[in-house]
C-alpha positions in Angstrom: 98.6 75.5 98.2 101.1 73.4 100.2 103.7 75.4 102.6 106.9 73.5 102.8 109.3 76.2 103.3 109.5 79.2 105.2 111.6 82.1 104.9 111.8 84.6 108.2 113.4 88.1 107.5 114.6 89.5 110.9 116.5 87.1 113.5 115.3 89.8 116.4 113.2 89.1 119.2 109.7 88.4 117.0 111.8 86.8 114.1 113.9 84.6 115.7 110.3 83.1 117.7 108.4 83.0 114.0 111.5 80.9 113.2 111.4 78.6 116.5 107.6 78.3 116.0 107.9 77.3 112.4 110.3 75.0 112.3 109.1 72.8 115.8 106.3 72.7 113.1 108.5 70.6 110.7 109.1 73.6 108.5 112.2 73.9 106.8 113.0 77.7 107.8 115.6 80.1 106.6 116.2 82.6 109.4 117.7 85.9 107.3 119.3 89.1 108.8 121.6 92.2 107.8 124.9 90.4 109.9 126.6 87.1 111.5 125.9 88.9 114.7 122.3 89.6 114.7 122.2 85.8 113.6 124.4 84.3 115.7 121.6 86.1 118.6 118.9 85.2 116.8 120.2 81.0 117.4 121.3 81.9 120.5 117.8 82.6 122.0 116.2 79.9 119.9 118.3 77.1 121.6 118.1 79.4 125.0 114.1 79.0 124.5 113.8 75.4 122.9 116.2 74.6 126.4 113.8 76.3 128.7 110.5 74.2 126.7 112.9 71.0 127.2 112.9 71.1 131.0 109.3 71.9 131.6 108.6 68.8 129.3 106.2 71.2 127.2 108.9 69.5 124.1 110.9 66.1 123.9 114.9 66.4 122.9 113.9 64.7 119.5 111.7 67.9 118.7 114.4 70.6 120.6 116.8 68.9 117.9 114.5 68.6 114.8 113.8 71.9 114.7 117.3 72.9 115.5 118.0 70.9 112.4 114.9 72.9 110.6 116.8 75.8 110.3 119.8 77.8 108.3 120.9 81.2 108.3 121.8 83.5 105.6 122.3 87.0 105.4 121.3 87.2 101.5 117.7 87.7 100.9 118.3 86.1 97.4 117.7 83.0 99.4 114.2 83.7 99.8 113.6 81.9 96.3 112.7 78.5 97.4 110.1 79.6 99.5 106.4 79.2 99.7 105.8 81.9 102.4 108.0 84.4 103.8 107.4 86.6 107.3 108.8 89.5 107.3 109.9 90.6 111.2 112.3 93.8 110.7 111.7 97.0 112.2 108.6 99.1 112.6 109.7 101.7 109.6 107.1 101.5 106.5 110.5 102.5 104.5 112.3 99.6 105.2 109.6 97.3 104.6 108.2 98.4 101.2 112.1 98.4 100.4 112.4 94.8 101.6 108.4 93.8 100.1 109.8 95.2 96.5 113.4 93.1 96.6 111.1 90.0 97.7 108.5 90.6 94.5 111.3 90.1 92.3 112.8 87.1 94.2 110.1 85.1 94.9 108.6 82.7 92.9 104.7 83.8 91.9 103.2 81.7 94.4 105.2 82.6 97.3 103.0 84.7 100.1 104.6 87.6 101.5 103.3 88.2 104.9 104.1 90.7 107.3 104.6 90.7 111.1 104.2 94.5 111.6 101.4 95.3 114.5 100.0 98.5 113.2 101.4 99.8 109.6 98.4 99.2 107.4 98.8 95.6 105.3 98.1 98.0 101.9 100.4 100.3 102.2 103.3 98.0 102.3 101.5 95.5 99.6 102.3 98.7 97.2 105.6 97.9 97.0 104.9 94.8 94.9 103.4 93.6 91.8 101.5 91.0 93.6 99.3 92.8 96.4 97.1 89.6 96.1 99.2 88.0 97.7 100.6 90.0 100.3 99.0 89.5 104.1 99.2 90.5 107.6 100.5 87.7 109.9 100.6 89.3 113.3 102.2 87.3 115.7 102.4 88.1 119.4 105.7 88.3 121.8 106.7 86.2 123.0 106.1 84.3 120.1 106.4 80.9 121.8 104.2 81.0 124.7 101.6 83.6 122.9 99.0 82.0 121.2 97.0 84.9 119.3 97.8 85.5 115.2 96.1 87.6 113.5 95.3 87.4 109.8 94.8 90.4 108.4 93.2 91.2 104.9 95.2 94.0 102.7 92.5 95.8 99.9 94.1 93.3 97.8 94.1 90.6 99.6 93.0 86.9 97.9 90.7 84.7 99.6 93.2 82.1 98.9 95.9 84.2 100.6 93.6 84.5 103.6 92.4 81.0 103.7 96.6 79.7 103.2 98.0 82.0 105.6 95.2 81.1 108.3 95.8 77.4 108.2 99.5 78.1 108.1 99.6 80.1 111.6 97.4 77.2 112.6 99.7 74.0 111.9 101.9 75.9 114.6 99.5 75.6 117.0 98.3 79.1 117.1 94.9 80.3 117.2 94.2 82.9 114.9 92.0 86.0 114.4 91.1 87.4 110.8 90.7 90.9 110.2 88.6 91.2 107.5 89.6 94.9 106.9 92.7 96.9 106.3 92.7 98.9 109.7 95.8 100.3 111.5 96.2 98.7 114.4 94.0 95.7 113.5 92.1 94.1 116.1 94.1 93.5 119.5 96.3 96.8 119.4 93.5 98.9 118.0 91.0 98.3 121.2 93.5 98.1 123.9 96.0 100.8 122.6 93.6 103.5 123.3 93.1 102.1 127.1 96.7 101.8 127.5 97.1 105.8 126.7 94.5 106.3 128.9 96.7 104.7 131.4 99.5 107.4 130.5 97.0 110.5 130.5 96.3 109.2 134.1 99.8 109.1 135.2 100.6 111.9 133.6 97.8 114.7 135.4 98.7 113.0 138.4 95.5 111.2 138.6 97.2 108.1 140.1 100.2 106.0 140.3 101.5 103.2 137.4 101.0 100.8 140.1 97.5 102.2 141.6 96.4 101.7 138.0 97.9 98.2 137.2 96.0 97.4 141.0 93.1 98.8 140.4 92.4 97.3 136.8 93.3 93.9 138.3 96.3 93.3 136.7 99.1 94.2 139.3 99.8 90.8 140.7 99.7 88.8 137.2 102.2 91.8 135.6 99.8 92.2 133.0 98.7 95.7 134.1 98.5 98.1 131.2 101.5 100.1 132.3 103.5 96.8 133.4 102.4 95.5 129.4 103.7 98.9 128.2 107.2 98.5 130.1 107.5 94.8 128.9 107.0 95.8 125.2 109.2 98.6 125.8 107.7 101.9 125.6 109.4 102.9 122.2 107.5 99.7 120.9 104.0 101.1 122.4 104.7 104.7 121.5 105.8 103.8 117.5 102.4 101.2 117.6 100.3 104.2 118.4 102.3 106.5 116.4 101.4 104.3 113.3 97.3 104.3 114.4 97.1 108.0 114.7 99.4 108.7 111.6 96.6 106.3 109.4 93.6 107.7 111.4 94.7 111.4 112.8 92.4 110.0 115.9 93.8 112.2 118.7 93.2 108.9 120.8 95.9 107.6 119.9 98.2 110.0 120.2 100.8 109.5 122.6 100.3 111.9 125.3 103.4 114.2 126.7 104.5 111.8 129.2 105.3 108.9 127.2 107.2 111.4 124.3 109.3 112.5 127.2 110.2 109.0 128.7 111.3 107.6 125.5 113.3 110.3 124.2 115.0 110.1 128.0 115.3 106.2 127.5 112.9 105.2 130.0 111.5 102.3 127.9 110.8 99.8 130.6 112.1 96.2 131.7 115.0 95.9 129.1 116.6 99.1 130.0 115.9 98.5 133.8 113.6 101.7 134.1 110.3 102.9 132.8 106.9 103.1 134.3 108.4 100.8 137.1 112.6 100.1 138.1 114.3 96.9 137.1 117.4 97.8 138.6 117.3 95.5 141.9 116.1 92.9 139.5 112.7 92.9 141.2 109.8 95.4 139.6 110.0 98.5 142.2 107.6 101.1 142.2 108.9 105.0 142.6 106.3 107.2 140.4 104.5 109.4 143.5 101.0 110.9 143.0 101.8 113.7 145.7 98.3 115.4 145.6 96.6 112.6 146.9 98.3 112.2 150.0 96.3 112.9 153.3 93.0 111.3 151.2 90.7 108.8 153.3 90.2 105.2 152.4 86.6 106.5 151.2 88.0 109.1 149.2 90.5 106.6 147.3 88.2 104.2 146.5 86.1 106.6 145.0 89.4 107.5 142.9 90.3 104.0 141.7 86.6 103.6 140.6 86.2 106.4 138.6 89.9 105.5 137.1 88.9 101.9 136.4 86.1 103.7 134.3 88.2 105.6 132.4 90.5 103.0 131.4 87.9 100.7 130.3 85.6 102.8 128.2 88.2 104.2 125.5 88.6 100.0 124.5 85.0 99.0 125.2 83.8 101.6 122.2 86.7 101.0 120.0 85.4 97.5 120.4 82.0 98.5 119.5 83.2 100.6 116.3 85.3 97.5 114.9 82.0 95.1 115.0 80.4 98.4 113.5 82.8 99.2 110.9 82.9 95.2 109.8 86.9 94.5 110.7 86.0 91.4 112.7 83.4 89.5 114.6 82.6 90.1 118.2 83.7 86.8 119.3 87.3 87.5 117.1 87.5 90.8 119.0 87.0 89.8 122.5 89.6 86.7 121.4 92.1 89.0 120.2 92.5 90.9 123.7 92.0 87.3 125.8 94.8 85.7 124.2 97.2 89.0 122.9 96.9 90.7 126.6 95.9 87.8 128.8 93.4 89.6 129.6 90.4 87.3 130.8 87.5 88.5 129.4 87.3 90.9 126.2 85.6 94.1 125.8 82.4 93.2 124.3 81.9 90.9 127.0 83.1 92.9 129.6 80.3 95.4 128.2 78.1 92.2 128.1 78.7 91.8 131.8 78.2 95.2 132.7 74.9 96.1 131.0 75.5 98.2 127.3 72.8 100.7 129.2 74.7 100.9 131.9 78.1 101.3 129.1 76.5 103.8 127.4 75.1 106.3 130.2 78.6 105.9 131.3 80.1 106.9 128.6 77.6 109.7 128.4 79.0 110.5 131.7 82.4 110.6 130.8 81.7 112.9 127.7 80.1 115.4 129.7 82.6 115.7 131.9 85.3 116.1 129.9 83.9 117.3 126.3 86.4 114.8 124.6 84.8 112.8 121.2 86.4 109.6 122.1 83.8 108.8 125.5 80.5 109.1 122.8 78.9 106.0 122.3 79.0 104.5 118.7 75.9 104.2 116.9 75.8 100.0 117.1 75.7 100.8 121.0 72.7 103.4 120.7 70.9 101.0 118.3 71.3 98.0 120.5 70.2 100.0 123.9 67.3 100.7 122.7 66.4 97.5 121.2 66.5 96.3 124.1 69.5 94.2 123.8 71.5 94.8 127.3 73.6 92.2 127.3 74.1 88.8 130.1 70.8 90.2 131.6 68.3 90.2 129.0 69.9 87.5 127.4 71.6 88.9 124.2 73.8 91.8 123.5 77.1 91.3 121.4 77.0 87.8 122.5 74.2 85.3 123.1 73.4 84.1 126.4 71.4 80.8 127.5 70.5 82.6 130.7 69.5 85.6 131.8 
């Protein structure tokens, strides 16, 4: 099936970049929203970001204006009947999309592919809305959409190969790299590992365990900004807190429940860089720490490194076995996983391979650890980890564990 026209529901922050991507592409797109003025924004930061690609040469001012060209607004979704694949990019609210899904069934033509851009509402539960769940997809882009280059794929119960296969090569011709999830799971592949690390992150701040910023430092991050509580106030914390919300709704998972903290930031309107406060203050325009951990003052250098270790193996374990338990469960492959957190979080290595690196004995009896000290469910090591232990498969150092290595 040929993809000639693209229709993007939702000029916001992820629309309006599906839009930009699509049409530098040699798309023709038709960018659609509720009002003139949600549009009008929606251009606005596509010429503000086509500007800032123009003078760092990354695209000529023949391509800026092509895909300027590319695109027309409307606010009617009736105009969604020339297309051949539509993205939908409106609000995280399962009501409003299988109300936008069903007005779509019965103005599209049959082959149109309805995609979604939601990040952790199962694919399925929205496809219901229509009478064609075949060809109804997940097409999760990341924000923002211009410089990120993960997509992931994701396959509804319904799902056609042929919707997979169109859909996959479509996020490709923009120049994305993609990652298919070969299961209906909330969350999908990136949110679903990290998510539970980036609670963790909370609970930590929260029992006054540590700092935002001694966590972000002490999981390497800090400097980059792409600590997990520095991620968290970039997305905006409603954004995190509805993501999770939507994982342990599906699953009931209490690891992915938002703890107190967050709850009590976002209904106070602390939701990070866009409202210059959340984990970290915007106000001065520079990130500012001023979250104090006061029952750790007076502690030696010895003492706080012992701290920041046993934190930096807390955060990581919660995504290390949620890794483990997608490869288990058959959602995707490892080498899709650990791409799905490299290039959604800019992180540089994924989980599996950070487990690789450390030794899956070594995971696991810390894990163990973990789970013994605080009786919680989540810190038990999956099955696939117990099986591969004691095969024998440790990882870099005996030469195999959930990737291959030349060396040992």
């Amino acid at each position: 099936m040929e993809i000639r026209n693209v229709f993007v529901a939702g000029a916001g922050y992820m629309g309006n970049g599906i839009a930009q991507v699509s049409a530098l592409a040699g798309y023709e797109v038709v960018m659609c929203d509720v009002s003139e003025d949600c549009l009008a924004s929606g251009m606005d930061a596509i010429t503000s970001s086509l500007g800032k690609l123009l003078s760092k040469d990354r695209i000529s001012r023949e391509q800026s204006e092509a895909a300027l060209a590319n695109i027309r607004t409307t606010r009617e979704v009736e105009e969604a009947a020339d297309s051949d694949i539509v993205v939908e990019a409106i609000p995280e609210k399962i009501e409003l999309k299988k109300e936008l899904f069903s007005r779509l069934d019965g103005i599209c033509p049959p082959h149109t592919i309805i995609g979604t851009n939601t990040s952790a509402i199962p694919i399925s539960s929205i496809a219901a809305a229509t009478a064609r769940p075949h060809k109804v997809v997940g097409i999760h882009f990341f924000g923002p959409v211009p410089l990120m280059l993960l997509v992931e794929i994701i396959k509804g119960l319904f799902t056609s190969e042929e919707t997979m296969s169109t859909a996959d090569a479509w996020a490709r011709s923009l120049g994305k790299e993609t990652v298919l999830v070969l299961k209906d799971h909330a969350g999908f592949v990136a949110n679903r590992v990290n998510i539970p690390a980036s609670i963790e992150a909370v609970r930590m701040v929260d029992e006054g365990i540590a700092t935002p910023e001694e966590i972000d430092r002490a999981t390497g991050g800090f400097e980059a900004g792409v600590g997990p509580l520095q991620i968290l106030d970039n997305a905006g914390l409603d954004v995190g807190m509805n993501a999770a919300l939507a994982i342990f709704e599906d699953t009931r998972d209490p690891k992915f429940e938002p703890p107190p903290l967050m709850r009590r930031m976002v209904a106070a309107g602390l939701l990070g860089r866009k409202v210059g406060r959340g984990f970290y203050d915007y106000s001065s325009g520079k990130r500012q720490s001023y979250m104090t951990a006061e029952r750790h003052k007076g502690e030696s250098e010895e003492q706080r490194g012992e701290r920041l270790a046993a934190l930096l193996q807390r955060f990581l374990m919660p995504a290390i076995l949620e890794a483990v338990r997608l490869l288990e469960a058959g959602v995707s492959n490892a080498e899709d996983i650990d791409k799905a957190s490299r290039l959604g979080f800019n992180f540089p290595l994924g989980q599996l391979e950070i487990a690789d690196n450390l030794g899956l004995d070594a995971v696991m009896d810390g894990a163990l650890a973990l789970h013994e000290a605080t009786g919680n469910a989540k810190f038990l090591p999956p099955p696939l980890l117990r099986r591969m232990v004691a095969s024998g498969l440790l990882g870099r150092k005996s030469g195999r564990g959930f990737h291959a290595y030349s060396e040992a």
